[in-house]
N, C-alpha and C positions, 0 to 999 in steps of 0.2 A: 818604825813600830814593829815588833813584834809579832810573830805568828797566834798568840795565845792572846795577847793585846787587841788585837784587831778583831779577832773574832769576839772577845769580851764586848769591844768596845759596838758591835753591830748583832750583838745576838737579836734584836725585836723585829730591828728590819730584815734580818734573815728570815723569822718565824713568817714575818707576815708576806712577805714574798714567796714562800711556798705554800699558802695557805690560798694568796689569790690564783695559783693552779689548780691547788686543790679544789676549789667551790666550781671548777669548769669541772661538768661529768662528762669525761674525757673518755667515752665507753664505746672503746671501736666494734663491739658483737653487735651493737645497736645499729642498724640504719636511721634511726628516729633522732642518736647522739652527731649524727655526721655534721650539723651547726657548731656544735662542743667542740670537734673534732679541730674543725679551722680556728674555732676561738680560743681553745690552747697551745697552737702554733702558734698565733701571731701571740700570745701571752709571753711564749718562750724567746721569742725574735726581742721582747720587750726587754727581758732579765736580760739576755748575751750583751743585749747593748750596754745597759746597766751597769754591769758586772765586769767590763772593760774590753767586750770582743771591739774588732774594727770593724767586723761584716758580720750579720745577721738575717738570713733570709730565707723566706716558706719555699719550696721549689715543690713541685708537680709530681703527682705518681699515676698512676693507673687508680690506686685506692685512696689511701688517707697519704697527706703529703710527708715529707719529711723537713726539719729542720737544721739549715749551716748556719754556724759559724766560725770565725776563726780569729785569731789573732798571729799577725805573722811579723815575725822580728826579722829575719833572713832568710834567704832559698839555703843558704848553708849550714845555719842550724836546725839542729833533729826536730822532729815533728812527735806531739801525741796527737791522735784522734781519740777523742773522747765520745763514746756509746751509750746513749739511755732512750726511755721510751715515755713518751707521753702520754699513751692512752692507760689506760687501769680496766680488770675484771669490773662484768656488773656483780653491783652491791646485795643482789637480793641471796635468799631469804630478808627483805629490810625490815621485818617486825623481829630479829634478832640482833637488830640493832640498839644499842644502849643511845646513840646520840645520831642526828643526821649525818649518812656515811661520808655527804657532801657538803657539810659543814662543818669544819675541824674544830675538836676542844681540844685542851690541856687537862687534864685529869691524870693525879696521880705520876707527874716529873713524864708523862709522855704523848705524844698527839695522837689524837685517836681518829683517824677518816680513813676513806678509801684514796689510796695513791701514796701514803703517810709514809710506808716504806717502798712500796715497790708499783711505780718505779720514780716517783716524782719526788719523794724524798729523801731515796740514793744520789738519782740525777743533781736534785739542787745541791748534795752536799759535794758532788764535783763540780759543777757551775760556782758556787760559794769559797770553794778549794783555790781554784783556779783566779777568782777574783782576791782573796787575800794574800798569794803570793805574789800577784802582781802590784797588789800597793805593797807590800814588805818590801817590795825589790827583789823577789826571790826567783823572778822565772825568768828561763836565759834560752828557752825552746819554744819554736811554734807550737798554738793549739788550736785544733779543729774538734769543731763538735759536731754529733750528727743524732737526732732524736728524731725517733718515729715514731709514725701514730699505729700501728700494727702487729706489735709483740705478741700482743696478747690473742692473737688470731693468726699466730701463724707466719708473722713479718716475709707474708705474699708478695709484696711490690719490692722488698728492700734491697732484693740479689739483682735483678734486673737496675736497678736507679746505681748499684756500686755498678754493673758494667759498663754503664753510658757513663761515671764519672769518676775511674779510676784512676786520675789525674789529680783532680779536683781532691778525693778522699786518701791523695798518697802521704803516707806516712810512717814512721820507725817501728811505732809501735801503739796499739787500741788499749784503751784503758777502761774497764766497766764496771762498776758499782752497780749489780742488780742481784746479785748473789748473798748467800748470807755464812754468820760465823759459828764456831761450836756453840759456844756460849758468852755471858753477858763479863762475864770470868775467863774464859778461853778464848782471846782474839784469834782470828786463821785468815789465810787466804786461801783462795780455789785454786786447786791446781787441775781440777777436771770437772767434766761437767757429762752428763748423759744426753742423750738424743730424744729422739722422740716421732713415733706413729700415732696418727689417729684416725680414726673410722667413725662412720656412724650408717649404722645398718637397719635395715627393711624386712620383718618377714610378714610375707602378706599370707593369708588361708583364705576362707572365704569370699567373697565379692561383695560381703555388707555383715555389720554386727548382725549375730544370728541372737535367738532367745537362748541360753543355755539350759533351760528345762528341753527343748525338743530337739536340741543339739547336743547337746553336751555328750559325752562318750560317744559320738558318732563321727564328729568332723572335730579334726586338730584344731586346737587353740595356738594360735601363732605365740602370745604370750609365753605359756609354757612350753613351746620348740625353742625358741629364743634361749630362754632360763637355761634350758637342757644344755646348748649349744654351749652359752656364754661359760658355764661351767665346767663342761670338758674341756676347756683351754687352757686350764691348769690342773695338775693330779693335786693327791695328797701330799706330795712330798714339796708343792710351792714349784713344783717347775714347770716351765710353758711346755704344750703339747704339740703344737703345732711343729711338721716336719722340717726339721731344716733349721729352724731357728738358732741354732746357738752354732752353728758352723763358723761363725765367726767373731765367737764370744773371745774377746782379750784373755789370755790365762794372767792373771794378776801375780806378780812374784811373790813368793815368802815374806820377801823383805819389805815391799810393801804393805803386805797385810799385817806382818808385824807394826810400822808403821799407824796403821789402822785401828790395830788393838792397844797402841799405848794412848788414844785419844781419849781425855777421860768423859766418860760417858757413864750416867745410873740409869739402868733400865726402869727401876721403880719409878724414879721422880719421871722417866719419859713417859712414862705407862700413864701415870698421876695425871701428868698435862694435859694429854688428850684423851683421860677418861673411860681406859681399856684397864681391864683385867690381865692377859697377856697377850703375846705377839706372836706372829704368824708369818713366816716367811720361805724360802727357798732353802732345802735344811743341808748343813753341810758347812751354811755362813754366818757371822753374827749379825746383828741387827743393822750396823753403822756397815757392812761388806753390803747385807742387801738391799741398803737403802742409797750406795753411791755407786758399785765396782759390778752389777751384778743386774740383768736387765729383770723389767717385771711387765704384770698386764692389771688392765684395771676398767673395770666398768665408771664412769665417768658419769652416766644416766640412763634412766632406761623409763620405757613409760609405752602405754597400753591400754584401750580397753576406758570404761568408767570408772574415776578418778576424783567425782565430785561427792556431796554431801550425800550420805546415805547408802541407800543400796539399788543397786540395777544390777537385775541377773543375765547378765550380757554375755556371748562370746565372741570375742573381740576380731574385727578383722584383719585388722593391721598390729603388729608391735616393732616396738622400734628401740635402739642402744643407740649412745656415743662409747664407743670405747680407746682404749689408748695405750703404747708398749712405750714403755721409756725402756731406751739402746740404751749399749754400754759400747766407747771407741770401737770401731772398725766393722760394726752393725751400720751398712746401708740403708736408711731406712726406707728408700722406693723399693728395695729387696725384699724389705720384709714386708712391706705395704703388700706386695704381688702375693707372698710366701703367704699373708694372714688373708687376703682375699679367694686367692686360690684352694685352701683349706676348708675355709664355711662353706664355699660352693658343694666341695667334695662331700662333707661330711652332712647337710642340709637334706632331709628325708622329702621325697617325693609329691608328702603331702600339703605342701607350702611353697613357695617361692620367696627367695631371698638374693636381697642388692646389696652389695656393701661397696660402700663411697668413699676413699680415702678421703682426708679433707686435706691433712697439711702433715709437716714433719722435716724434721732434722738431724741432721751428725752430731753424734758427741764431740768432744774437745778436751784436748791436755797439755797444760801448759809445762813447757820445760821451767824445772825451779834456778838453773843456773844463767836464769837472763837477766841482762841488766838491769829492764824494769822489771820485774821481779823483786832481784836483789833492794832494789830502791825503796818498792813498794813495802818491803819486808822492816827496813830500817826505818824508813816513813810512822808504820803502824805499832812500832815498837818506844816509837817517842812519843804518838798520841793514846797508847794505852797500859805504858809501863808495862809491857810485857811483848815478846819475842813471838810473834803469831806461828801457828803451826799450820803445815804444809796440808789441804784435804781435799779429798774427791767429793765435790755435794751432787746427790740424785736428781738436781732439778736439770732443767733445760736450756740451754737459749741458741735456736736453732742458729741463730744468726750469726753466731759465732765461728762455727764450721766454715761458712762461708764465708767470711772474711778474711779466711786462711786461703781458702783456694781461690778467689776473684781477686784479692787485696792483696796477697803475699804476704800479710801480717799476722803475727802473732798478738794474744790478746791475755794483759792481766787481768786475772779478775779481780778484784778488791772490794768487795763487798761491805755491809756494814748491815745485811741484816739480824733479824733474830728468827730464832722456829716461832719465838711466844708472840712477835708480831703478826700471827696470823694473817697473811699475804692470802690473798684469792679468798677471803672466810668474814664475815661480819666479822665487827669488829676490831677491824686493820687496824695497828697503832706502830709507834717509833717511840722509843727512848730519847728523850730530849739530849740527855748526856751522850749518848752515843750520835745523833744529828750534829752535836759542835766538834766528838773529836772525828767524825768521818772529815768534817770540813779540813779538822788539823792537820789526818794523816795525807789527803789530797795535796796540800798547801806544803806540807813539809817533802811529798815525793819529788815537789818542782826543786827543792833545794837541792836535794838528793842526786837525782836522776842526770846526767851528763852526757844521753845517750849510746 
C-alpha cells in the first residue's frame, strides 16, 4: 500500500487518536493538572504500542515523567530518536474561546483545541509518520521516541533523565516537529532556533498597601519603579540596555541575510493578522531578521496593586513582572541570566527593594543544512507539499534542543509543520487538517528517504 493510500485509508482513526490526547488537559504550569499529566503518558504509551513500537514505557523524573519507545530492527542500523512534548500552555483567557479548548472541533477544514498544533499534533503527525512507513514497508532504521511532560515550563527534569540514559536515548540523529513554516504556500524547514531567559521579579515599597490620598507623592509606588525599570531595558532605537548583552551576539553574514530577505514575506497582511497598525523592532533589521537572527526582551506579565471591579485608591506594596530575553546562537543564557539580574540590582533606586528569580532558560541552535537528515527531511517535504521547502531561522525556542547536542552528541532536524495563524500558546489553538495528513506524508516518506 502506498504512502498516500494508507494515510487515506486511516484518516478518522488518526483524527480521533489525537483528539483522545487532546481532551487530557495535559497543563504542566498547573500543579492541580499533575493527574492529566500521568493520564497523557500512559495515553501515549497506548498510541506507540498501536502504532507499531515494540517498547513503550512511562519512566520517572524528579517532575513530570517522560515517555520511551522504540522500535528496533538492528544494533547496526542507524537510529532516529524522535522529540515532542505532551504537556500544552494553559488555555485561559477561556471566555476567548470560541469552543472548549479541551474539546476538539473541526471547523472550517481545521482542529481547533489546545495541543492541536503544538505539541500533540506535530507529535502525533510523527507517531502516525512513523506508523505508515512501517505498514508501507518503508522503514529500514531504528526509532526511538522520547516525549515529555515539561517543555512548556522549561523541560527542568529532561537534561538530567538524558544523563542517567544516554545509552538508552543513543542515536544518529533527533527528529522534531514542534516548530513552524513560512507559510500555508511556503513550506520551510528550521534551520535555527533562538534561546531563551526568563525572570520574574519582585519590587516591594511599603510594608502594606497604604491609602494613596495620605500617601501618594510621598512614598514610592513599587508599580511605577517597576514600569520605570522594565522600560529602560530597551531605548528607542529597540536595543536592549543592559551591559554586556550583545558581547556575544552572532554577526549574521550578508549572505545569509540575503537569504532572509528573499523569504516572501507582506508586512501588511502580517500587520493585518495580528491586528497592529505598524511594527516595532531593533532598527537597522527587517522584521523576519528581528524576529529570528536578532535577540529581544519582552514583559510576558506584570501585575500589582487592585485589579478588581471598581475603584480602590490604593498604593500598592508589592509589584510584580514575568519577563523574558529570547538569545540568538552563542548567548549563554545563565550569562545573561547573571548580566540581567545583576543590572536591576544596580539600577533599582533606594527606595524599594527588589528580587529577581531566574526561572528557566536555554541555548539557541543551528542546524547544518548539508546533513543527511536534513537533506532527507528536505526531499520528504518536497513530495508531500509540491514544493522545495526553504531553509529559516524561526525566533521561537526549544531549550531542549541545545542540550541534546551537548549531553547526546546529536544533531537535530527540525521539521515542523506549524503555522503563525495556528495560534500556538493564544485561545483559539487550531491545525489545518490538510497539513495534519501531509506532515504525516512528509514524516513517512523521510523513512524512505533517509539511509543514514
Amino acid at each position: 500500500m502506498s504512502v498516500k493510500s494508507y494515510i487515506e485509508s486511516n484518516k478518522e482513526r488518526f483524527i480521533n487518536e489525537l483528539f483522545s490526547l487532546i481532551r487530557i488537559p495535559s497543563v504542566s504550569a498547573k500543579q492541580e493538572n499533575r493527574p492529566d499529566m500521568l493520564a497523557c503518558a500512559d495515553r501515549w504509551v497506548e498510541l506507540l504500542f498501536s502504532s507499531g513500537a515494540d517498547k513503550a514505557i512511562v519512566m520517572p523524573t524528579e517532575g513530570n515523567p517522560v515517555v520511551y519507545g522504540e522500535k528496533i530492527f538492528s544494533e547496526e542500523a542507524p537510529t532516529v530518536l524522535i522529540y515532542g512534548h505532551y504537556d500544552v500552555m494553559p488555555a485561559e483567557p477561556m471566555e476567548l474561546w470560541k469552543s472548549n479548548p479541551f474539546e476538539p472541533e473541526i471547523r472550517e477544514e481545521r482542529i481547533w483545541a489546545r495541543g492541536a498544533d503544538d505539541d500533540k499534533g506535530q507529535s502525533m503527525m510523527q507517531v502516525k509518520g512513523f506508523e505508515t512507513a512501517l505498514k508501507s514497508g518503508l522503514l529500514n532504521c531504528n526509532v526511538k521516541f522520547v516525549f515529555e511532560g515539561e517543555e512548556e515550563i522549561g523541560s527542568t527534569n529532561l537534561a538530567a533523565f538524558c544523563e542517567a540514559h544516554k545509552e538508552l536515548l543513543k542515536a544518529d540523529v533527533i527528529l522534531v516537529s514542534d516548530t513552524s513554516m513560512v507559510s500555508a504556500d511556503v513550506p520551510s524547514l528550521t534551520t535555527g532556533l533562538r534561546g531563551l531567559a526568563y525572570w520574574q521579579i519582585e519590587v516591594t515599597g511599603p510594608n502594606r498597601d497604604l491609602h494613596s490620598g495620605h500617601f501618594g507623592g510621598a512614598v514610592a509606588n513599587p508599580v511605577n519603579v517597576l514600569c520605570r525599570l522594565i522600560a529602560d531595558i530597551t531605548d528607542s532605537d529597540g536595543r536592549i540596555t543592559i551591559p554586556g548583552f550583545y558581547d556575544d551576539v552572532e554577526a549574521v553574514s550578508d549572505t545569509e541575510r540575503q537569504m532572509i530577505a528573499q523569504i516572501p514575506f507582506d508586512e501588511e497582511i502580517y500587520m493585518e493578522a495580528i491586528g497592529v497598525d505598524s511594527l516595532f523592532g531593533e532598527k537597522g533589521y527587517s522584521t523576519l531578521e528581528r524576529n529570528s537572527i536578532r535577540p529581544s526582551f519582552d514583559v510576558c506579565g506584570i501585575w500589582g496593586g487592585y485589579t478588581g471591579e471598581g475603584s480602590k485608591t490604593v498604593l500598592p506594596s508589592k509589584a510584580f513582572a514575568k519577563v523574558s530575553c529570547r538569545l540568538v546562537p552563542h548567548q549563554n543564557h545563565a550569562k545573561i541570566s547573571k548580566l540581567f539580574k545583576d543590572y536591576l540590582n544596580s539600577v533599582a533606586p533606594a527606595y524599594v527593594k527588589i528580587d529577581v528569580k531566574p526561572t528557566h532558560g536555554g541555548e539557541g541552535y543551528v542546524c547544518p543544512i548539508n546533513l543527511s537528515a536534513y537533506k532527507a527531511a528536505e526531499e520528504a517535504m518536497t513530495i508531500a507539499f509540491g514544493k522545495r521547502p526553504l531553509a529559516v531561522r524561526r525566533g521561537g525556542s526549544i531549550p531542549i534542543i541545545s542540550t541534546f547536542e551537548q549531553v547526546l552528541g546529536i544533531k537535530t532536524v527540525l521539521m515542523g509543520f506549524g503555522l503563525e495563524q495556528n495560534a500556538i500558546h493564544s485561545p483559539n489553538e487550531s491545525c489545518m487538517l490538510d497539513f495534519f495528513y501531509k506532515g504525516i506524508e512528509s514524516v513517512a516518506e523521510f523513512y524512505r528517504i533517509w539511509k543514514g
